[in-house]
Backbone bond lengths (Angstrom), bond angles and torsions (degrees), N, CA, C in turn:
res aa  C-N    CA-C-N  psi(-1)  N-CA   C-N-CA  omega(-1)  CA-C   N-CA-C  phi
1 X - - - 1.448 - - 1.527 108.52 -
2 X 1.245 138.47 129.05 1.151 162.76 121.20 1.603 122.99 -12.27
3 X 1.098 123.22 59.63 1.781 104.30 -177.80 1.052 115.15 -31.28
4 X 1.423 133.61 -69.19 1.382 149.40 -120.86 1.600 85.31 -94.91
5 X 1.572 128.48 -36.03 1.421 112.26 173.08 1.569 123.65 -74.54
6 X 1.450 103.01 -9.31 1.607 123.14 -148.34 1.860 93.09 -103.92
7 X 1.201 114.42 -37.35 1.192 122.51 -163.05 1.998 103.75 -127.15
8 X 1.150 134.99 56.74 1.230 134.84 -156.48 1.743 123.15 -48.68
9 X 0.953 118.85 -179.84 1.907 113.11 147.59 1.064 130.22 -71.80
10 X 1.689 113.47 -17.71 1.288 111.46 151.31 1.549 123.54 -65.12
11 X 0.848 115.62 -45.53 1.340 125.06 -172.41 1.505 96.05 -35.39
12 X 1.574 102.06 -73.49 1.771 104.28 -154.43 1.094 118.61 -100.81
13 X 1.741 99.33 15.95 2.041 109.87 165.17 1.285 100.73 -49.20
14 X 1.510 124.42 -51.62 1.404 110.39 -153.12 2.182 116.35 -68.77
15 X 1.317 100.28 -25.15 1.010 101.29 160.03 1.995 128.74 -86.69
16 X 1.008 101.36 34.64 1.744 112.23 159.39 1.382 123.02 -148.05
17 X 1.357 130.77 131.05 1.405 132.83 173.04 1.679 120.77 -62.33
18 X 1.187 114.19 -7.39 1.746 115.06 172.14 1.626 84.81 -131.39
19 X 1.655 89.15 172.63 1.613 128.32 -176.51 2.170 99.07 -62.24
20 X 1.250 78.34 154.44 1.842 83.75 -170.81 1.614 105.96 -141.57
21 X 1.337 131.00 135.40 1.282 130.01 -157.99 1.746 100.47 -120.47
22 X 1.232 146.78 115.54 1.547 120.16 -160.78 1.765 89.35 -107.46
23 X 1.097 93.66 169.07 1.565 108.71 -173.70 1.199 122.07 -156.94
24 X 1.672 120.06 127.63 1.666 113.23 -142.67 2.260 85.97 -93.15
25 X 1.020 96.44 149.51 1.364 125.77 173.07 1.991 99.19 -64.78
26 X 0.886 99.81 105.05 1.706 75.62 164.29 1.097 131.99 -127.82
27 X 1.394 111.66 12.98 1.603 131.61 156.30 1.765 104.88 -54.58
28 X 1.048 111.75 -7.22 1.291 113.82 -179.85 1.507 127.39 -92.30
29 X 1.738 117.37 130.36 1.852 109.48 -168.54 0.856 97.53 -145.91
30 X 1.556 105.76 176.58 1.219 121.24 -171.21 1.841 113.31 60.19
31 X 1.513 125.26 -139.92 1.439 143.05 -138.35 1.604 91.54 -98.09
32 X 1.485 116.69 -10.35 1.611 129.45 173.37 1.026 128.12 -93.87
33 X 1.532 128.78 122.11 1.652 124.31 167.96 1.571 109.92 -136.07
34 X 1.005 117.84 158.32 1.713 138.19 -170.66 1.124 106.26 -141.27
35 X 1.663 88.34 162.50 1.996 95.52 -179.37 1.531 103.42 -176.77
36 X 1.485 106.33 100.28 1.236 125.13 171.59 1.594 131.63 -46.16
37 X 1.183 137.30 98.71 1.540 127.15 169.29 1.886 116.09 -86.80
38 X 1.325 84.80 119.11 2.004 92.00 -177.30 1.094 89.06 -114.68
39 X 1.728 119.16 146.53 1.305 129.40 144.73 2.207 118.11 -47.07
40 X 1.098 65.98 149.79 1.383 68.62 -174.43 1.930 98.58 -129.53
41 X 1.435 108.10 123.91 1.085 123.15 -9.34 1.858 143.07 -65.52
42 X 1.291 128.28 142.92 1.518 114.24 -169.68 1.965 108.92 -59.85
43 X 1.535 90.65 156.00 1.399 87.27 -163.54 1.501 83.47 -145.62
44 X 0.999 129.95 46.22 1.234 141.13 -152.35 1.491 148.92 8.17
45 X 1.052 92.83 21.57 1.627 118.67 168.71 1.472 106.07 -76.02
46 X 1.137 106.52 -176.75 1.720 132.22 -173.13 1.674 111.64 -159.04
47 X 1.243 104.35 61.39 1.548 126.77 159.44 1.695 116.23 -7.68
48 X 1.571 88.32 -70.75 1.876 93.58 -166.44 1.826 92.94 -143.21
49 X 1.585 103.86 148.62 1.396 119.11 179.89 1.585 103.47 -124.94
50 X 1.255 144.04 140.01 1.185 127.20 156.12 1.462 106.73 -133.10
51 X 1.177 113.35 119.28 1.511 113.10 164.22 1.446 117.99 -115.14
52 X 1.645 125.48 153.06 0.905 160.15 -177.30 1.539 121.77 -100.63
53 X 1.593 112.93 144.03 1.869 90.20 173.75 1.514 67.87 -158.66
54 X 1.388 126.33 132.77 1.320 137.81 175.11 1.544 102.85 -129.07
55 X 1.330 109.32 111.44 1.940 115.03 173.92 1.039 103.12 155.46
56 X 1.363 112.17 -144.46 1.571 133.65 164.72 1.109 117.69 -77.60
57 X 0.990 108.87 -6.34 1.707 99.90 174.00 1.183 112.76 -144.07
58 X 1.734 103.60 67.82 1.049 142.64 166.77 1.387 110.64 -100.50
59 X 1.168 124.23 -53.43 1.540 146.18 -179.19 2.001 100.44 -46.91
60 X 1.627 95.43 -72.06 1.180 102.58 168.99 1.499 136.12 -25.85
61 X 1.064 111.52 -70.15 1.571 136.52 142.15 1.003 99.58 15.39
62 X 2.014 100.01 -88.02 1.292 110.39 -148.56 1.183 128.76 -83.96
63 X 1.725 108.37 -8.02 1.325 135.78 178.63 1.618 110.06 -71.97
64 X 1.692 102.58 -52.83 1.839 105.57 164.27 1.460 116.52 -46.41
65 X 0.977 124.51 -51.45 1.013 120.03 -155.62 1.702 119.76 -84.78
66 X 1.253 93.69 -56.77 1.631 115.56 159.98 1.706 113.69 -50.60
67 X 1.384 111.30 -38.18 2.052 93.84 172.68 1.818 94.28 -95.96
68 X 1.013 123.85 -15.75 1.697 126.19 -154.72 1.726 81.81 -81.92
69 X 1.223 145.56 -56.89 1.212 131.57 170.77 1.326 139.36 -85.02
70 X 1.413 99.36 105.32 1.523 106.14 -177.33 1.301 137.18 -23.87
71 X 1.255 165.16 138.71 1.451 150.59 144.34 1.806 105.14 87.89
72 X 1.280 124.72 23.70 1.297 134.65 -168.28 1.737 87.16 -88.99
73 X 0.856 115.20 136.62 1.882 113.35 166.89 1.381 107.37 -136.41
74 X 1.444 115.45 164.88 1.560 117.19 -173.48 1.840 133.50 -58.30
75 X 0.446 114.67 141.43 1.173 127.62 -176.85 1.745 118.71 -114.83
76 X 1.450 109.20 107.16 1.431 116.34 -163.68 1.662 113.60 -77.49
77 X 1.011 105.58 139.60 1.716 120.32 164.04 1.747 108.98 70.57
78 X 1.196 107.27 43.35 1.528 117.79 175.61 1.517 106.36 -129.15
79 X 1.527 125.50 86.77 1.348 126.31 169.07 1.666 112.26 74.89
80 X 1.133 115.94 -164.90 1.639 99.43 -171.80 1.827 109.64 -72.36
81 X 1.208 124.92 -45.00 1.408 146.18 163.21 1.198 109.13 -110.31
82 X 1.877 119.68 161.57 1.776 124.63 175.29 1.748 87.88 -172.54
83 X 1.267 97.48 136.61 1.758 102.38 170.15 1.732 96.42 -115.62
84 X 1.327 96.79 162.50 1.869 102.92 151.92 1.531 82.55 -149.92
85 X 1.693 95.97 176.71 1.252 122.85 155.61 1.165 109.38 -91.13
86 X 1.646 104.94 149.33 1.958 111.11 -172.71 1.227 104.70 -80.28
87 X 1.514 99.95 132.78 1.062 110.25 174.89 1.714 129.41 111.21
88 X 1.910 107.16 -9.91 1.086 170.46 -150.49 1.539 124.01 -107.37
89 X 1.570 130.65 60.66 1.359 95.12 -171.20 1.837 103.95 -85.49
90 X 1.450 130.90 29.19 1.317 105.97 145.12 1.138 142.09 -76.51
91 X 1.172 147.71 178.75 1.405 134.08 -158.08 1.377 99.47 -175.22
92 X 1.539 116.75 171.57 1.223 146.36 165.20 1.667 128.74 -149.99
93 X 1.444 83.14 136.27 1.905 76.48 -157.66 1.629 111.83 -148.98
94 X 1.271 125.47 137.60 1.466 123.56 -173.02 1.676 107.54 -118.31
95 X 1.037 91.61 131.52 1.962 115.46 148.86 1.353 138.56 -85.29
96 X 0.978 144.40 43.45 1.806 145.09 162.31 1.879 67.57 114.36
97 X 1.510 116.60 -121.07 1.279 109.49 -159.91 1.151 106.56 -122.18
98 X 1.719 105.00 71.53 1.597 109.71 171.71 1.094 87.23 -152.28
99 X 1.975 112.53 140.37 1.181 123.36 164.36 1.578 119.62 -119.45
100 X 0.948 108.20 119.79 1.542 118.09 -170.10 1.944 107.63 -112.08
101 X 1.365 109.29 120.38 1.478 106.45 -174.95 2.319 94.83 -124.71
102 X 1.131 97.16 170.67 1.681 99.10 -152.81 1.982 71.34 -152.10
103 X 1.652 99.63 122.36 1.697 104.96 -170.79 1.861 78.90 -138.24
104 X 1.429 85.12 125.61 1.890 95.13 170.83 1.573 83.22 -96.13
105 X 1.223 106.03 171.11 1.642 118.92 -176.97 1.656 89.48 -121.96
106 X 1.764 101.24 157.52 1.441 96.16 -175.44 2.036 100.40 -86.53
107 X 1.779 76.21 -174.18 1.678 68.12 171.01 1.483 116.37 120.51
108 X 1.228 143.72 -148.12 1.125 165.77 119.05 1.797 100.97 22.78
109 X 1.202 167.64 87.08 1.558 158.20 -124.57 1.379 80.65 -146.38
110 X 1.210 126.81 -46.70 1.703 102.91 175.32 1.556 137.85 -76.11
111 X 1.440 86.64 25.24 1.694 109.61 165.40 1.340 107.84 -69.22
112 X 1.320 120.92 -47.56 1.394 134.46 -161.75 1.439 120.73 -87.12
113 X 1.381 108.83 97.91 1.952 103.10 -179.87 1.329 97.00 -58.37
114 X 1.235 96.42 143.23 1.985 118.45 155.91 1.407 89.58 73.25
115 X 1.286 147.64 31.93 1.838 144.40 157.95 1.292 101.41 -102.62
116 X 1.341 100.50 127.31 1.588 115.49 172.29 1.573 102.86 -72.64
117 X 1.634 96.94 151.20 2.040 93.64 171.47 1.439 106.52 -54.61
118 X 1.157 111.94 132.80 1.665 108.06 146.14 1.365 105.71 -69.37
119 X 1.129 104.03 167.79 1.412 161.25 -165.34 1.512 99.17 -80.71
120 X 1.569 123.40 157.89 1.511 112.39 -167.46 1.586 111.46 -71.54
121 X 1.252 103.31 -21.51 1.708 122.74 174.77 1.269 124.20 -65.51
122 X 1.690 104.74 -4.36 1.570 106.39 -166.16 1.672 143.07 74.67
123 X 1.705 86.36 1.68 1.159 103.68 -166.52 2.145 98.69 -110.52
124 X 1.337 92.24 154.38 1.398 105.15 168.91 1.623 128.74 -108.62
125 X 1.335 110.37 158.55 1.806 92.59 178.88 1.620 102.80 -50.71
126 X 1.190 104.69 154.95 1.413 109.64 163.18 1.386 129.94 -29.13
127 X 2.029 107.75 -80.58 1.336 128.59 164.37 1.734 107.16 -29.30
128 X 1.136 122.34 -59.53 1.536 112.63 173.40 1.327 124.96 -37.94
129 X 1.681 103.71 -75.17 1.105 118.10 170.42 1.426 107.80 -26.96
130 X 1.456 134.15 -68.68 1.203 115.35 174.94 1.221 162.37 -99.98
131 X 1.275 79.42 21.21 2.207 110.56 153.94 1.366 85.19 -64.84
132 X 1.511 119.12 -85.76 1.512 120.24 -135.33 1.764 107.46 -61.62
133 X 1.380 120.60 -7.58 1.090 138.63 -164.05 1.958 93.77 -85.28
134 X 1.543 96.47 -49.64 1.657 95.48 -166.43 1.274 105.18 -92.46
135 X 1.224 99.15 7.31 2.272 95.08 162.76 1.118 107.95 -93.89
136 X 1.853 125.01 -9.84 1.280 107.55 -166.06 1.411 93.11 -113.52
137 X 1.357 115.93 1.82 1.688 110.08 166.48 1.627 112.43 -65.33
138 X 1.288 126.97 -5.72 1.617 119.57 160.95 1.212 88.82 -55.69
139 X 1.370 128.05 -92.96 1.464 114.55 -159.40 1.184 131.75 -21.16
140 X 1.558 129.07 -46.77 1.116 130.07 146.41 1.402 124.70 -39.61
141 X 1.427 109.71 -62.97 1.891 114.82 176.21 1.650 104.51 -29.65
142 X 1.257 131.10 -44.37 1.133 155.92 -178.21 1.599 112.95 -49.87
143 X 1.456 116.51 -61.20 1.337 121.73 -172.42 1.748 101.71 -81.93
144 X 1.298 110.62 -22.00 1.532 113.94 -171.16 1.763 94.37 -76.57
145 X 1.076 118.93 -41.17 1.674 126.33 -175.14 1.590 102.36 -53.36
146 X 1.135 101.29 -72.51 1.820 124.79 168.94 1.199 109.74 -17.02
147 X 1.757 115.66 -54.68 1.359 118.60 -164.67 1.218 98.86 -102.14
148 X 1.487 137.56 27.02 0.983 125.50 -174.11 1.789 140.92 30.77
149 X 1.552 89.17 44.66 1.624 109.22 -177.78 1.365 109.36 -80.24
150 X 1.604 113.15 118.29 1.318 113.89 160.28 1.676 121.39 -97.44
């Protein structure tokens, strides 16, 4: 699977206030794919990450990542399970055997339509964090469709 075909610039225009150029990862193999969104023009940040892992080692994935980060708690109505950290609208989240994770990059916060400033910590109230988190689980809804995750 293809992110960047799977998940377009349309897709996640609506979540940025300037133009966004996506760009497929291709350090990436096997059951994994990614796909970078930069403002365009780049300003050297890294806005949005989305990766994919469709198979068996999907499970895996979500297990690393989800016990591998401390203080991560659930996150409702994103695929069958989704954690973030509070405060966090990135996330990671699985469907039967697809794992789809959605990585804001730090930095720059007026990338993001409808994101409140964080905080000097980078962090947002919670409740935010996970609004803006479960609008961007379409994107996910998206890669789970793709892979035909029930």
């Amino acid at each position: 699977m293809d992110v960047c075909q799977v998940v377009t610039q349309a897709d996640v225009a609506p979540f940025f206030t300037t133009a966004i150029t996506a760009t497929e990862d291709t350090s990436q193999t096997g059951e994994t794919s990614a796909c970078y969104y930069q403002v365009t023009p780049p300003d050297g940040l890294l806005p949005m990450q989305i990766v994919a892992v469709n198979g068996d080692q999907a499970a895996a994935e979500f297990a690393g990542v989800s016990a591998g980060n401390g203080g991560q708690v659930a996150l409702p109505g994103i695929g069958d399970q989704a954690v973030h950290s509070p405060g966090q609208a990135s996330f990671e989240a699985i469907k039967g055997s697809t794992y789809c994770a959605v990585y804001l990059g730090l930095g720059n916060s007026t990338h993001y339509a409808g994101m409140p400033s964080p905080d000097a910590n980078g962090n947002l109230p919670d409740a935010a964090a996970v609004a803006y988190a479960q609008k961007l689980g379409a994107l996910c809804d998206k890669i789970f469709a793709a892979a035909g995750a029930q």
